[in-house]
VOGU-3710 file (C-alpha; in Angstrom, 3 decimals, decimal comma):
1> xxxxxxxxxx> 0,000/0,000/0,000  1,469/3,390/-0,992  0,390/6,206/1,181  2,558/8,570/-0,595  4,187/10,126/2,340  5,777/12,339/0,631  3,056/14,547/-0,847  0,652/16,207/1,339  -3,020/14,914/1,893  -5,568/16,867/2,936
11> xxxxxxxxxx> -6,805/14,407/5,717  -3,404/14,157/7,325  -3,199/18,033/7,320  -6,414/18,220/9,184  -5,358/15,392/11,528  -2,228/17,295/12,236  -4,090/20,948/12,420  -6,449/19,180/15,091  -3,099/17,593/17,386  -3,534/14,472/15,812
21> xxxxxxxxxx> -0,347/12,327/14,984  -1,030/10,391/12,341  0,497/12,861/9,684  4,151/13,344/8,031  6,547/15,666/7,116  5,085/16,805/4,044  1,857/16,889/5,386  3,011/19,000/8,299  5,091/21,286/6,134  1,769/22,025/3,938
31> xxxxxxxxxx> -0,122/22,600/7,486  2,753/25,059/9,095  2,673/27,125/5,345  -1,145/27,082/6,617  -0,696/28,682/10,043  1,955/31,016/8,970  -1,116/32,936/6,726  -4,034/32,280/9,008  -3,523/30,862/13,062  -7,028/30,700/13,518
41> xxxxxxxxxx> -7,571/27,482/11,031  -7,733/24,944/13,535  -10,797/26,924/15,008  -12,250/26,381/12,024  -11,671/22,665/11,358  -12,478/21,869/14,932  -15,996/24,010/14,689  -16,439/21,695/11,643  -15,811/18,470/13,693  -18,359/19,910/16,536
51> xxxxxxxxxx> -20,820/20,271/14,101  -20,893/16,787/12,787  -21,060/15,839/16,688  -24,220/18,310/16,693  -25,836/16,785/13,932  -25,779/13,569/14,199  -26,597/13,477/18,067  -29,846/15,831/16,816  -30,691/13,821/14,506  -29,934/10,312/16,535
61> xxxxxxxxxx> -32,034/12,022/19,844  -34,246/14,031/18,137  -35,197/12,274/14,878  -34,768/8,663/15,376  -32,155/8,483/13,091  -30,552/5,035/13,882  -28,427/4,308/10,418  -25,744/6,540/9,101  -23,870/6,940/6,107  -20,399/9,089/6,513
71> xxxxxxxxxx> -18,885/9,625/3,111  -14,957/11,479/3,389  -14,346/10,276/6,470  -11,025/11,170/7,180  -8,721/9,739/9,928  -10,364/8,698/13,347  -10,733/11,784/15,758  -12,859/11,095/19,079  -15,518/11,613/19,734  -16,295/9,235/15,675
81> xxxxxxxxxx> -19,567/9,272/14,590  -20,548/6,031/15,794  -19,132/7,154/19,499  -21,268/10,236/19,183  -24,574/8,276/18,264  -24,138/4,621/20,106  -23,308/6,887/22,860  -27,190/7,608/22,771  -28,751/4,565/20,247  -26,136/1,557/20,910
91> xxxxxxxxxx> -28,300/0,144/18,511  -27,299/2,527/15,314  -25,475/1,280/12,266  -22,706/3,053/11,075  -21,122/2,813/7,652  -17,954/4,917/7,163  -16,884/5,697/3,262  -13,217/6,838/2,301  -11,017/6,401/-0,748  -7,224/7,451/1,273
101> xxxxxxxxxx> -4,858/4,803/2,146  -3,780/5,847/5,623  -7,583/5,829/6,971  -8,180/2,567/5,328  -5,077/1,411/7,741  -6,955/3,206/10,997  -10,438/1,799/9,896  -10,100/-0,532/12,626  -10,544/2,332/15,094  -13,697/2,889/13,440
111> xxxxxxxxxx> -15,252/-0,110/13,714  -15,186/-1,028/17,701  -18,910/-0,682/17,642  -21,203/-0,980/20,574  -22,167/-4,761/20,957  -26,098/-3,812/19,956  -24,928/-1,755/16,737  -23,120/-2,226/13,904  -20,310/-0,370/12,269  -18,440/-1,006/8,813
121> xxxxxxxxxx> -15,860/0,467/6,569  -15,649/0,995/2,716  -13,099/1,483/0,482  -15,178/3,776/-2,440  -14,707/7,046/-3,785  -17,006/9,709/-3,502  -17,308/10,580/-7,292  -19,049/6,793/-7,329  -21,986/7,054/-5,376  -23,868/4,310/-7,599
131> xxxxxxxxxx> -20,730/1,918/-6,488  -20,747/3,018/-2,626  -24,865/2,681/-2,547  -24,090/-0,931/-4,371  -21,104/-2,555/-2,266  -21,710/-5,409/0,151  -20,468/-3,496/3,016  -23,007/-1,070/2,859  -25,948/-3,449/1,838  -25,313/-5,821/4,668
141> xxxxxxxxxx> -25,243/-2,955/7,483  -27,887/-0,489/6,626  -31,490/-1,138/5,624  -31,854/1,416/3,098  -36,144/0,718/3,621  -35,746/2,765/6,825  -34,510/6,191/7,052  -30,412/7,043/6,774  -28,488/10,047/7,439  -25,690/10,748/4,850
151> xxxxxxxxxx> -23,547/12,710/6,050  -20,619/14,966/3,650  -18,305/17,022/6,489  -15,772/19,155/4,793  -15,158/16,801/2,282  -17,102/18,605/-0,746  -14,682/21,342/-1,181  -12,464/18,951/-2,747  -14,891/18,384/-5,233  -14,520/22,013/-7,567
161> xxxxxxxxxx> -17,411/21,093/-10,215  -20,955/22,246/-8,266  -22,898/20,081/-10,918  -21,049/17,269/-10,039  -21,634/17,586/-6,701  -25,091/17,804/-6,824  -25,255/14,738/-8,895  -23,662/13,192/-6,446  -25,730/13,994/-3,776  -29,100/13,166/-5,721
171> xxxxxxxxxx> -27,767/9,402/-6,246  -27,365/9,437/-2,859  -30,319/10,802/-1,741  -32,559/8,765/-4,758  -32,989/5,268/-3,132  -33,531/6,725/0,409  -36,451/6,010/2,545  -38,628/9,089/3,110  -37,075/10,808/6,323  -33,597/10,301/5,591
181> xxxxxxxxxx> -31,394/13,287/6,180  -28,420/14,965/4,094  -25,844/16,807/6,358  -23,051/18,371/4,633  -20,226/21,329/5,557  -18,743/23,610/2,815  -15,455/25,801/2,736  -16,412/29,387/2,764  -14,658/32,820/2,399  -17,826/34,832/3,154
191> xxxxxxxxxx> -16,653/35,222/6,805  -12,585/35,766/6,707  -12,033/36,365/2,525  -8,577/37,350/3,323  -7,184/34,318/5,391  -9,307/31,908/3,660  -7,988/32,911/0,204  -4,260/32,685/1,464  -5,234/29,282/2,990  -6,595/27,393/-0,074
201> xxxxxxxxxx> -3,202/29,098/-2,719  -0,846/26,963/0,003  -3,450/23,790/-0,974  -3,511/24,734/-4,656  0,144/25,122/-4,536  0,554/21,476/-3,109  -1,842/19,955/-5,494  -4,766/19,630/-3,632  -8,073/21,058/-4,996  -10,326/23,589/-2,902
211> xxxxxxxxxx> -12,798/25,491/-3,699  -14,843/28,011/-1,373  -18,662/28,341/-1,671  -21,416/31,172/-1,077  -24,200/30,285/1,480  -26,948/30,230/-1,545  -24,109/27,491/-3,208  -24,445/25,298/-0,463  -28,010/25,624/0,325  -28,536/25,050/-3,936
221> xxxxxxxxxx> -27,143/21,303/-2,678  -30,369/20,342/0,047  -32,788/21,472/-2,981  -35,857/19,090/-2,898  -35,047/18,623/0,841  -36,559/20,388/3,709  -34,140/22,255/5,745  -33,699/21,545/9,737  -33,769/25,113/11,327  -31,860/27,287/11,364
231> xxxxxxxxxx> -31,405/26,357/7,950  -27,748/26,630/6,262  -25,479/28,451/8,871  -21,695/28,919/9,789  -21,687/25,936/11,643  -20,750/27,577/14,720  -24,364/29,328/14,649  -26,098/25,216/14,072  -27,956/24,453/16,924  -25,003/25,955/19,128
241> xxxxxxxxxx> -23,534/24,486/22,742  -22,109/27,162/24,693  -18,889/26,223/23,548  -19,758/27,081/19,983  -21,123/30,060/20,920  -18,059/31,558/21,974  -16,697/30,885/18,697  -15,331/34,262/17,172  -17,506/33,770/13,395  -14,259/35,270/11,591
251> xxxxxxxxxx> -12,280/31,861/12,802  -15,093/29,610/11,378  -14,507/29,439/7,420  -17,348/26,529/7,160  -21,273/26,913/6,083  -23,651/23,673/7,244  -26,917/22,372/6,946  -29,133/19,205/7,196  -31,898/18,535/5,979  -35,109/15,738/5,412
261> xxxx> -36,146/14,107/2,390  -40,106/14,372/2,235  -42,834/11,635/1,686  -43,814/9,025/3,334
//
């Protein structure tokens, strides 16, 4: 397995940016270049990782929500998304989706589910939805006749084509059961252009692909959905603890939203 240690990876520089250690040189080089032009990023990327914790414990305590699909994982950071749910349904069903080496070697830290749930790990890109909604590992852990929550946390801004994107999303979405829920973060500039626009030239520079979005880009992604209040929000402002809160909104470069597919 080649993990390529040598060019930077956008999932290593966020485990780095957030402490983490499973990262290397290049990776940390790319991270530093990061910090040097804007200090406050690793406000950002941990609001980002409180707001998945926010959603998906709504939407487990709140909604019923008991099966989840997590597409761009990323490397394991606690609390995971099955820690945050089984912590509240030890019943829930987790299925985590990534397509980068290194987390396929840690996807045994994602899968030391609660004894009454389930949790499984897929090897699938993104760009396939058709082949993630198809594979065995999703189809023997979630019953896609009862609702699921997908869930797309700052992975989309790796994705620069908006019309791919929402194709993406609508293949996900299609053979959902009627109250299923999309929950997805985008990169913004709206609240720091300045730092933000320094940030993604070091990724550019290093071959990675970002692109920022407007708030009416990201809600254009829950259309045919109806939006949980308040609606799509720097995810500071979603359903806030008091620890987001006190988040300064000029640290938080990240827009997020959830929302329910209708019917019965």
């Amino acid at each position: 397995m080649d993990l390529k240690t040598d060019v930077p990876h956008s999932a290593r520089i966020y485990d780095y940016l957030l402490g983490g250690k499973d990262n290397y040189a290049a990776d940390r080089e790319a991270a530093e270049a990061t910090l040097r032009l804007d200090p406050h990023l690793p406000t950002s990327m941990r609001a980002n990782r409180d707001f998945m914790v926010r959603v998906v414990r709504h939407l487990t305590a709140e909604r019923g929500i008991r099966q989840f699909l997590d597409v761009g994982t990323g490397l394991p950071t606690a609390p995971n998304l099955h820690e945050a749910v089984q912590d509240i349904a030890p019943e829930s069903r987790v299925v985590y989706v990534d397509n980068d080496p290194i987390v396929l070697v840690h996807a045994r830290a994602l899968l030391a589910t609660r004894r009454e749930g389930r949790t499984a790990y897929l090897d699938a890109d993104l760009r396939d939805p058709a082949g993630i909604l198809a594979a065995e590992e999703l189809r023997g852990t979630l019953d896609l006749s009862k609702p699921v929550a997908v869930t797309l946390i700052g992975v989309l801004q790796h994705l620069v084509d908006d019309a791919a994107v929402t194709g993406i999303v609508a293949t996900l979405m299609a053979p959902l059961a009627p109250g299923s829920v999309l929950a997805l973060s985008v990169l913004t500039a709206d609240s720091n252009p300045e730092s933000v626009t320094k940030g993604i030239e070091v990724y550019n520079a290093r071959g990675i692909p970002v692109k920022v979005r407007h708030q009416d880009e990201a809600e254009a992604f829950f259309t045919g959905l109806d939006l949980i209040d308040p609606g799509v929000t720097l995810v500071n402002h979603w359903r806030p603890d008091p620890a987001a809160a006190k988040v300064d909104d000029a640290h938080v470069y990240m827009y997020g939203g959830a929302a329910v597919k209708p019917g019965r």
